[in-house]
MARLUMMAR-67231 format. One line per 3 residues: number of its first residue (from 1); their letters; for each residue z, x, y of C-alpha. Coordinates in pm, 1 decimal. Layout:
<sites>
NUM = a = Z,X,Y ~ ...
</sites>
This chain:
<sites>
1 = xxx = 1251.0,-4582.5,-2519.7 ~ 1444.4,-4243.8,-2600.5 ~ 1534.0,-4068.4,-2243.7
4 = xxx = 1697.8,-3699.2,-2179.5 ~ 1944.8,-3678.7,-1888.1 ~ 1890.0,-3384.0,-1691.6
7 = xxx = 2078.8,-3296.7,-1341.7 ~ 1821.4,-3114.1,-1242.4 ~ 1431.6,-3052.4,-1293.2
10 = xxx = 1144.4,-2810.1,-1225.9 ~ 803.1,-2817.0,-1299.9 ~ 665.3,-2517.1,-1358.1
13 = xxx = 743.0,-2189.7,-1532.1 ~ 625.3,-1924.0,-1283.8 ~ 861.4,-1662.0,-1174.5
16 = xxx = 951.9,-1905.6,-852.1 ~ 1063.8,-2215.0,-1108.8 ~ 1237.2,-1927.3,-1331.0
19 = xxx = 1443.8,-1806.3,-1084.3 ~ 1568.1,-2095.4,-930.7 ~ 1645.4,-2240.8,-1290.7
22 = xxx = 1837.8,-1945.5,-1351.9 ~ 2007.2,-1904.2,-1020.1 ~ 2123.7,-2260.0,-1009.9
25 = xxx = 2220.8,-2246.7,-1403.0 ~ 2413.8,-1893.4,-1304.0 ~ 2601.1,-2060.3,-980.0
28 = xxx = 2656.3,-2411.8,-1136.4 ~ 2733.5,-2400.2,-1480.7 ~ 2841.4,-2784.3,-1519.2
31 = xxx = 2471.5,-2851.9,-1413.7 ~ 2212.4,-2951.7,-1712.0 ~ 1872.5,-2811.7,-1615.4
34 = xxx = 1549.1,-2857.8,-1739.0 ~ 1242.5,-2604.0,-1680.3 ~ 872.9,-2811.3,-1725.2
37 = xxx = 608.6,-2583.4,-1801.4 ~ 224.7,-2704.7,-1955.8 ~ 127.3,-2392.9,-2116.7
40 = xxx = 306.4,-2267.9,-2473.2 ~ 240.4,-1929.2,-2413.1 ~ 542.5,-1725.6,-2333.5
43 = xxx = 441.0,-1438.3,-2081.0 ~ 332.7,-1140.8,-2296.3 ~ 371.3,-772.5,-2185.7
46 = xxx = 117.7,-492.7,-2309.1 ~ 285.1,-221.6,-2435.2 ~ 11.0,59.2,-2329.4
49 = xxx = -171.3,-110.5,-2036.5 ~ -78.3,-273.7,-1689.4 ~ -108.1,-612.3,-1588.4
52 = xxx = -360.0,-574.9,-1267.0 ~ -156.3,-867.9,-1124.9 ~ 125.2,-725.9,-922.3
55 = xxx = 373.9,-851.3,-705.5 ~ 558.3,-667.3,-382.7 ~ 918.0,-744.2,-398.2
58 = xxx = 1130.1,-645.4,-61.5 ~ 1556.5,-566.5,-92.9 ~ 1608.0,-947.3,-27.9
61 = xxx = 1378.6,-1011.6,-362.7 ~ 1525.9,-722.1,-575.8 ~ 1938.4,-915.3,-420.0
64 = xxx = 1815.9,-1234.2,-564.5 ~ 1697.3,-1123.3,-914.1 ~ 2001.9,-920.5,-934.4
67 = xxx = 2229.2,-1235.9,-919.8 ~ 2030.7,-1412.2,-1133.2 ~ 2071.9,-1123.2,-1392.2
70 = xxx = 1707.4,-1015.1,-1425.4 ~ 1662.9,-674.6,-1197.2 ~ 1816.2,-443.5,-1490.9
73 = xxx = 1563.5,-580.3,-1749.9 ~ 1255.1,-564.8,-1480.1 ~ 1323.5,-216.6,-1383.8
76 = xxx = 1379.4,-89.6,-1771.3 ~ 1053.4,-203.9,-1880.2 ~ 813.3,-146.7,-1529.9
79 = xxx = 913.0,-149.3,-1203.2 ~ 801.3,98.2,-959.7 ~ 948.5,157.6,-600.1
82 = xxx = 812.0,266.9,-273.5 ~ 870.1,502.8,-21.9 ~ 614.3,464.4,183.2
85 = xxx = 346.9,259.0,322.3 ~ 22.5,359.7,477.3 ~ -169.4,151.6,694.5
88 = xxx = -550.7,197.5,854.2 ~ -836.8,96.1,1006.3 ~ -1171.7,173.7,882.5
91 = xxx = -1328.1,104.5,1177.4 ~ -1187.3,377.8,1416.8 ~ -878.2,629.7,1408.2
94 = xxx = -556.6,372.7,1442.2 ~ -256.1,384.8,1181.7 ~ 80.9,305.3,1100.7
97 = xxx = 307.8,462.2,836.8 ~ 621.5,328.2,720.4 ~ 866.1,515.3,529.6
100 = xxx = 1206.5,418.1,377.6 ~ 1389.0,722.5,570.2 ~ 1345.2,522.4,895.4
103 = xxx = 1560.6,298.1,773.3 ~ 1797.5,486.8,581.9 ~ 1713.3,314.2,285.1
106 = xxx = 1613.1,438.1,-113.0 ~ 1281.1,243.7,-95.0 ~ 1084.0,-0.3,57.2
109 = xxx = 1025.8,-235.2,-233.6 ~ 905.6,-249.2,-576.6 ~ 562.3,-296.1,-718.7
112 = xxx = 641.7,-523.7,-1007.2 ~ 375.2,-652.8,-1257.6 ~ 382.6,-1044.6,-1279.4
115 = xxx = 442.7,-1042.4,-1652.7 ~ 687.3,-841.8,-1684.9 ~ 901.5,-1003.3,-1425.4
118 = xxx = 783.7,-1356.6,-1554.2 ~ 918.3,-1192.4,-1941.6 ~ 1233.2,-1069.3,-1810.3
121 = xxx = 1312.8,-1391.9,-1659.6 ~ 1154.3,-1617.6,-1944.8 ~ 1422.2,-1428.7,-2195.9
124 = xxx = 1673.2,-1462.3,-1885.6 ~ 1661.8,-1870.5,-1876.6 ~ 1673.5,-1863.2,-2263.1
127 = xxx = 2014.7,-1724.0,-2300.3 ~ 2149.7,-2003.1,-2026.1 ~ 2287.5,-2249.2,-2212.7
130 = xxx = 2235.8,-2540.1,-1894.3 ~ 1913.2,-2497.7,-1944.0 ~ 1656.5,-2676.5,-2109.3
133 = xxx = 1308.3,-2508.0,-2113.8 ~ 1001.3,-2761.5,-2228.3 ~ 695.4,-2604.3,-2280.2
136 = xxx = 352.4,-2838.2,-2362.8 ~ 503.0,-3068.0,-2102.7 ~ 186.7,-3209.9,-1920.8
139 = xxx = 302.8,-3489.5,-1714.5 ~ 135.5,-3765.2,-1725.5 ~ 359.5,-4013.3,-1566.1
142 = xxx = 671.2,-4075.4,-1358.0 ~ 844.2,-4359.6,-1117.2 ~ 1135.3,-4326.7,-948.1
145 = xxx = 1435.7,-4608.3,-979.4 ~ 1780.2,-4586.3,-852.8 ~ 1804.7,-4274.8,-735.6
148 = xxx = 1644.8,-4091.1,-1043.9 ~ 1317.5,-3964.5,-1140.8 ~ 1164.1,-4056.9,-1498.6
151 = xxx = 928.0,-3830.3,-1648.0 ~ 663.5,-3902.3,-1903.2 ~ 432.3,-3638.1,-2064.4
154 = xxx = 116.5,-3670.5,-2225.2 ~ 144.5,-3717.9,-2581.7 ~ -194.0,-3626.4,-2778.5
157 = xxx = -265.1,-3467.6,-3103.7 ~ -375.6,-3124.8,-2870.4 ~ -47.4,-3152.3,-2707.7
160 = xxx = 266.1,-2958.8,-2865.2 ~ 552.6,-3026.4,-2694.5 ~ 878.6,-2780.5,-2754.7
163 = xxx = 1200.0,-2851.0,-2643.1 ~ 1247.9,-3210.9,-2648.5 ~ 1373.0,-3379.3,-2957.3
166 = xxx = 1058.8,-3585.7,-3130.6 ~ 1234.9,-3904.8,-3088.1 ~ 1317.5,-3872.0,-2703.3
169 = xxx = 976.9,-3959.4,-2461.0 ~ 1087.1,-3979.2,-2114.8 ~ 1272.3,-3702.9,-1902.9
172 = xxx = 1519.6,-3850.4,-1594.1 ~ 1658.8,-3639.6,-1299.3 ~ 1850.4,-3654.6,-1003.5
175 = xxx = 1670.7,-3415.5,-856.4 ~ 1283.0,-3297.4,-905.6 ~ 1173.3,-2961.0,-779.8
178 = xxx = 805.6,-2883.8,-809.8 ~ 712.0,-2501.5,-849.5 ~ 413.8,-2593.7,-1036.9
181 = xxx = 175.4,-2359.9,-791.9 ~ -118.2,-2450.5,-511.9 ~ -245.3,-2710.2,-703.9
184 = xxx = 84.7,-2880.7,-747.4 ~ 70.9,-3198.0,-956.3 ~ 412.3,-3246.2,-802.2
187 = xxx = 316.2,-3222.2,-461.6 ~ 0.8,-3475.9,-527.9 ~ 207.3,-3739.1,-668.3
190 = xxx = 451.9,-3745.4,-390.8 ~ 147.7,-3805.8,-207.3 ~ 247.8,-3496.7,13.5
193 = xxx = -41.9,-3353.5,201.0 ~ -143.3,-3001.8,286.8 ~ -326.0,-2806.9,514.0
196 = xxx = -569.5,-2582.8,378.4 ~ -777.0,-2298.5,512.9 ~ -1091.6,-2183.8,312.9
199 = xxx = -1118.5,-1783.9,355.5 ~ -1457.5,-1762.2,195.9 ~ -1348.1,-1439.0,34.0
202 = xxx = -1198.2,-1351.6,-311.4 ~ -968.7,-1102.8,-448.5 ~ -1069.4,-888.9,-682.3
205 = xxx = -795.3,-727.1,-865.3 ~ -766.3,-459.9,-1165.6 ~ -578.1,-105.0,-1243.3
208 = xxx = -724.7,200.9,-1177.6 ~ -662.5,604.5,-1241.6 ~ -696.2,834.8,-943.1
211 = xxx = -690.0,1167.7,-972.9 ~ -416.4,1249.3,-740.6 ~ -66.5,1121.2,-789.8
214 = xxx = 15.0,764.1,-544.3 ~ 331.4,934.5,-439.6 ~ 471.9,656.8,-460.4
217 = xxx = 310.5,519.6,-164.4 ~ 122.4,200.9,-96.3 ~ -197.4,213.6,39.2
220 = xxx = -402.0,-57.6,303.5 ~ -739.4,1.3,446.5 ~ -847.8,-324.8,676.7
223 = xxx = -1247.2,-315.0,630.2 ~ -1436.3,-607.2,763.8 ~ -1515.9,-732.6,476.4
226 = xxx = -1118.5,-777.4,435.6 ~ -851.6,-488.6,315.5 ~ -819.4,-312.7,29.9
229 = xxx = -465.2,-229.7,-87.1 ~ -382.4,68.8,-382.0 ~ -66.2,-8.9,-493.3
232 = xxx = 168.8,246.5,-706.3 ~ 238.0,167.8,-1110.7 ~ 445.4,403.2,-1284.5
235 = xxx = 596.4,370.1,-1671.4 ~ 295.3,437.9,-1873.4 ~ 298.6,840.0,-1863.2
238 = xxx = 168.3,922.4,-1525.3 ~ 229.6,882.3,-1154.0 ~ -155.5,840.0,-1088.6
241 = xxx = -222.0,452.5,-1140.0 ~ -233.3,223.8,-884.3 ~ -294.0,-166.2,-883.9
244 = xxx = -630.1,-221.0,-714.0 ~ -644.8,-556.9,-468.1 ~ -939.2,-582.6,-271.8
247 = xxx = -994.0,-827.4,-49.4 ~ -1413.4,-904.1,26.4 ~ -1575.6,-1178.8,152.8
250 = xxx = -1778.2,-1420.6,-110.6 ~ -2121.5,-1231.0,-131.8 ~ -1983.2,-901.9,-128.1
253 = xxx = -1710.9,-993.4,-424.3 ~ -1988.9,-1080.8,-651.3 ~ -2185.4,-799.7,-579.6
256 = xxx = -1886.5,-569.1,-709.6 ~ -1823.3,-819.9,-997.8 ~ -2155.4,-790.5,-1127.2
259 = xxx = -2137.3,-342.3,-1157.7 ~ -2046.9,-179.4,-1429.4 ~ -1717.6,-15.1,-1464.7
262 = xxx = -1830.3,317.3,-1376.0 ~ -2062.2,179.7,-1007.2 ~ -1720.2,-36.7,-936.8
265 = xxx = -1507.0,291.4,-921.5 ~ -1753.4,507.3,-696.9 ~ -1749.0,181.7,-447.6
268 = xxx = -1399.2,177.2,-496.9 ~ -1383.1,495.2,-426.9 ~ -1596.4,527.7,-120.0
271 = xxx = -1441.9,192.8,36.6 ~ -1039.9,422.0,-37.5 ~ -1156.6,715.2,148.8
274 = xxx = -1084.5,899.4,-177.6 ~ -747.4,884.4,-37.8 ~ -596.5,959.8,-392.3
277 = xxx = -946.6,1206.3,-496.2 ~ -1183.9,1026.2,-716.3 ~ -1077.2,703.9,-861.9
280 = xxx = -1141.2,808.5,-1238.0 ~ -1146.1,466.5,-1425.2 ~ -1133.6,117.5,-1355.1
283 = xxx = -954.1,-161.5,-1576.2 ~ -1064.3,-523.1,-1639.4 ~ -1198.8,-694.4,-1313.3
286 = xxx = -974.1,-1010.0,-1208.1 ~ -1118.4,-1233.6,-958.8 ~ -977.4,-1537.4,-748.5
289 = xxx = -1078.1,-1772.5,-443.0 ~ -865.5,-1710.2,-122.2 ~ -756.0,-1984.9,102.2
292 = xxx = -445.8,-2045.1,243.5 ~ -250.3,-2381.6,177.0 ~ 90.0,-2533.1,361.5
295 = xxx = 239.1,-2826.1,264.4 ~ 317.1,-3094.3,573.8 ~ 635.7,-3200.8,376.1
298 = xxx = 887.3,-2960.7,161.6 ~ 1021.3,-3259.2,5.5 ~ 1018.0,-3617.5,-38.0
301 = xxx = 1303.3,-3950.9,-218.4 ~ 1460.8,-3657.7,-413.8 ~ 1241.1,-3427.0,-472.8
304 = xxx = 1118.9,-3070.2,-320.6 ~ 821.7,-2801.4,-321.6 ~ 904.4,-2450.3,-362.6
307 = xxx = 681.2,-2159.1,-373.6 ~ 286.3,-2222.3,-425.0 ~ 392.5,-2572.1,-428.6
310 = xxx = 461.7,-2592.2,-58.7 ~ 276.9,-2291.0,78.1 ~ 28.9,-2014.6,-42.9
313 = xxx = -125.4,-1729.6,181.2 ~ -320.6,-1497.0,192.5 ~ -241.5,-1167.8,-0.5
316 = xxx = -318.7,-895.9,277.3 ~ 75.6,-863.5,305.9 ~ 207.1,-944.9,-5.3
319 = xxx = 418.8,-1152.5,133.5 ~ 350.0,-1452.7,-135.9 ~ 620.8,-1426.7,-415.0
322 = xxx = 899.8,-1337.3,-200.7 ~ 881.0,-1639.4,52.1 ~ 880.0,-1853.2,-273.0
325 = xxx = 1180.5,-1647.4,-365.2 ~ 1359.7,-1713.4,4.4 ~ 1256.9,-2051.2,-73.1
328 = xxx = 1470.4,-2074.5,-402.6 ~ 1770.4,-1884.6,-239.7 ~ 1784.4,-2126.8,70.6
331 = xxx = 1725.6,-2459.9,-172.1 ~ 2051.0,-2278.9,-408.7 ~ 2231.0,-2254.8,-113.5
334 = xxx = 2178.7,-2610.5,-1.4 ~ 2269.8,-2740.9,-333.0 ~ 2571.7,-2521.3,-313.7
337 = xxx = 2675.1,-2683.0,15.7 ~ 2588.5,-3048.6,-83.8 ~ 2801.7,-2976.6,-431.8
340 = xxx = 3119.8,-2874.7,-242.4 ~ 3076.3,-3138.1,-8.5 ~ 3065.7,-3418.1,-277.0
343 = xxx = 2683.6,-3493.4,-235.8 ~ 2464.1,-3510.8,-502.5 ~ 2160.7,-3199.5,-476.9
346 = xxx = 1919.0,-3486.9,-430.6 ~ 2062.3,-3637.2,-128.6 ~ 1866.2,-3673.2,178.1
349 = xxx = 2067.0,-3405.5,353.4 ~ 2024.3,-3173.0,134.5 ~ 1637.9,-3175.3,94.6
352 = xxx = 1584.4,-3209.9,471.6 ~ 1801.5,-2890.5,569.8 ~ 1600.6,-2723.3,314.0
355 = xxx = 1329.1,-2786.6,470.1 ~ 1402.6,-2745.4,828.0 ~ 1532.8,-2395.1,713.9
358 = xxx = 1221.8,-2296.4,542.2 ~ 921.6,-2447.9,673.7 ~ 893.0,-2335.9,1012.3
361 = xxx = 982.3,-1969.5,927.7 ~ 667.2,-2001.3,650.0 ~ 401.8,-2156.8,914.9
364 = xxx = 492.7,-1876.4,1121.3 ~ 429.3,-1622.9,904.5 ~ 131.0,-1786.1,745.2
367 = xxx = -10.0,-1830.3,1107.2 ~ 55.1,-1433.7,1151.5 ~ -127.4,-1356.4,812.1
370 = xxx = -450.4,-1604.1,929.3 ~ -426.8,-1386.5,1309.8 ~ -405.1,-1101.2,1109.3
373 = xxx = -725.5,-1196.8,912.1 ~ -932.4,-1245.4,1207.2 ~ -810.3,-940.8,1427.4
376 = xxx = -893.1,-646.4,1131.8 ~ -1263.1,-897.7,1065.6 ~ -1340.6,-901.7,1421.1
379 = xxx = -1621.6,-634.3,1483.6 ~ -1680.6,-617.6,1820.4 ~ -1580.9,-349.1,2079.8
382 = xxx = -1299.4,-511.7,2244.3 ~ -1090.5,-608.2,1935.1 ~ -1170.6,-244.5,1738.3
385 = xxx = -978.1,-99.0,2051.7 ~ -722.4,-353.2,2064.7 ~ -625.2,-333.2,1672.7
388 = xxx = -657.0,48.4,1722.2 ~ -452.6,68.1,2002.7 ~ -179.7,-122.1,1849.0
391 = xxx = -159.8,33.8,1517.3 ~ -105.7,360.4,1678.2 ~ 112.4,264.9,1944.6
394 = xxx = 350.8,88.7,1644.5 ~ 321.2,438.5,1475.5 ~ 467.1,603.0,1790.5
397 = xxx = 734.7,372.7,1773.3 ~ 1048.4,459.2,1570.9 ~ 1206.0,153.5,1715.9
400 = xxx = 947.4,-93.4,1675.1 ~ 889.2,25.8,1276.8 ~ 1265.9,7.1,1231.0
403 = xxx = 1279.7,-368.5,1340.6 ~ 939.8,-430.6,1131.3 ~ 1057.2,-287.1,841.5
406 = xxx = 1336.6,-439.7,826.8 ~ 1228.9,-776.0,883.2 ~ 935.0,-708.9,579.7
409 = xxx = 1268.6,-598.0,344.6 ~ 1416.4,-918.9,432.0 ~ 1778.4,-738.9,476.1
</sites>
């Protein structure tokens, strides 16, 4: 049996496991690292259309991806910021808008589409030469002995592996990181368990043309059936296209799935307000369960979650990619610490701080998201007033916005 020493490993080429490849590989240099991903396809970027799947990355995101030498390459292709965010309920007058001029800042974030960021930081890990990135690696079996982790994959004749010499068949690590996503393969063979919290409701996501320019703002309406977010694209010619992401419970989703692409766009625009005038066209319809997931352990004998892995929520914030992103800087910086002390990054130390750290901050804000959830569903009397109320009384509040903008940028 043929086995490749690696320092380091992480399942799953997302732009979570990307970034704390490249990140460790950037700050470590005398570490050999080894990225884990199923698929063969390398992320693939449409030249003259969007990807409707979109990510909101705060100042804390946009600091990370500039040390791991990635934020240059995102913004050149498509990246685009915003100023300002709009927030209201359809069900009475309350509202909240956040600009970056409270805060003295440029912007409030950047609406990034997940393949170009996933592209940028594909071509990023390639040009690291610590790393090792394996694609067609399906794991198919592992045990752990003397303090390292052994890694089989699944060798059939539908199953191209690339990266691995032919004659090597099992992978070893010090330390295993799974970023493989919600359904983490890692996570189930550590025999971690996690909580998980069926939304009935899907997200339907696609691009669409307005007819008025976003101005560079994003957009939230909380209906009942869950909110609807227009979120600002720019890079293809014109300031008017927005990433759709509307929230709607189960019967109501595939009611909208099921109309044509010109009956989806007058909903669209009717459930919008016509905020932006008349939504003009719609792009191809993406659709996916929601439910949120949190993982009881971050790690277990040398080995951690990150990301999906160890916590997914629901998208009414946006807040998904960049806790998986605080996640890699706080794991980094825990290696860092164990490194300079003399530890090894899979010591028992090392994983638990990361976890103590991390996990408590994340239930928090996934129990915030689920309270969230119910308040802007709740129809009755008493809770339209209350959410009302509050939105309008944040508005009023230069202080209050300033601390929860802030705390949303992550700075």
């Amino acid at each position: 049996m043929s086995r490749r020493r690696l320092d380091i490993v992480i399942v799953g080429a997302g732009m979570v496991g990307l970034t704390q490849a490249a990140l460790l590989a950037v700050r470590h240099p005398q570490l050999r690292i080894g990225v884990l991903e199923a698929s063969t396809d390398a992320p693939r970027i449409a030249p003259q259309h969007y990807d409707p799947r979109v990510v909101a990355l705060t100042k804390g995101s946009q600091n990370l991806l500039e040390e791991v030498g990635v934020w240059g390459e995102t913004t050149a292709r498509r990246a685009c910021p915003y100023t300002v965010m709009r927030v209201w309920d359809a069900d009475g007058t309350g509202s909240v808008c956040f600009n970056s001029r409270d805060v003295q800042m440029p912007n409030l974030g950047h609406i990034v589409e997940n393949n170009v960021l996933t592209a940028a930081l594909w071509a990023r890990v390639a040009e690291l030469s610590n790393v090792e990135m394996v694609t067609g690696f399906r794991l198919e079996n592992w045990w752990r002995d003397c303090g390292h982790w052994f890694l089989q994959p699944r060798r059939d004749d539908e199953n191209v592996i690339e990266g691995l010499q032919e004659n090597v068949d099992t992978v070893s690590t010090r330390l295993l990181i799974g970023a493989d996503g919600a359904r983490s393969r890692v996570r189930d063979l550590l025999r971690i368990r996690a909580s998980d919290t069926v939304y009935r409701q899907m997200a339907l996501v696609c691009i669409a043309r307005c007819e008025r320019n976003h101005q560079h703002t994003a957009w939230q309406r909380f209906l009942k059936s869950g909110p609807l977010a227009f979120l600002p694209l720019e890079g293809l010619g014109d300031d008017n296209h927005c990433a759709v992401v509307w929230s709607a419970d189960d019967e109501l989703a595939r009611e909208l799935l099921m109309l044509d692409d010109a009956a989806f766009a007058l909903n669209l625009e009717k459930a919008f307000e016509s905020r932006l005038g008349a939504v003009e066209s719609v792009g191809e319809r993406l659709s996916f369960p929601l439910r949120a997931r949190h993982a009881e352990r971050y790690s277990g004998p040398g080995a951690a979650l990150i990301g999906d892995a160890a916590h997914s929520i629901h998208p009414l914030a946006g807040q998904g990619a960049n806790l998986g992103l605080q996640d890699v800087r706080v794991l980094s910086e825990e290696i860092a610490r164990a490194l300079k002390r003399g530890l090894e990054p899979s010591d028992a130390s090392v994983l638990s701080r990361y976890q103590r750290r991390c996990r408590g901050e994340n239930a928090a804000t996934l129990k915030a998201m689920s309270t969230f959830k119910s308040l802007f569903g709740a129809g009755d009397l008493h809770w339209r007033w209350l959410r009302n109320t509050g939105l309008n009384m944040v508005d009023a509040s230069p202080l209050l916005k300033k601390r929860i903008i802030l705390r949303a940028m992550a700075v």
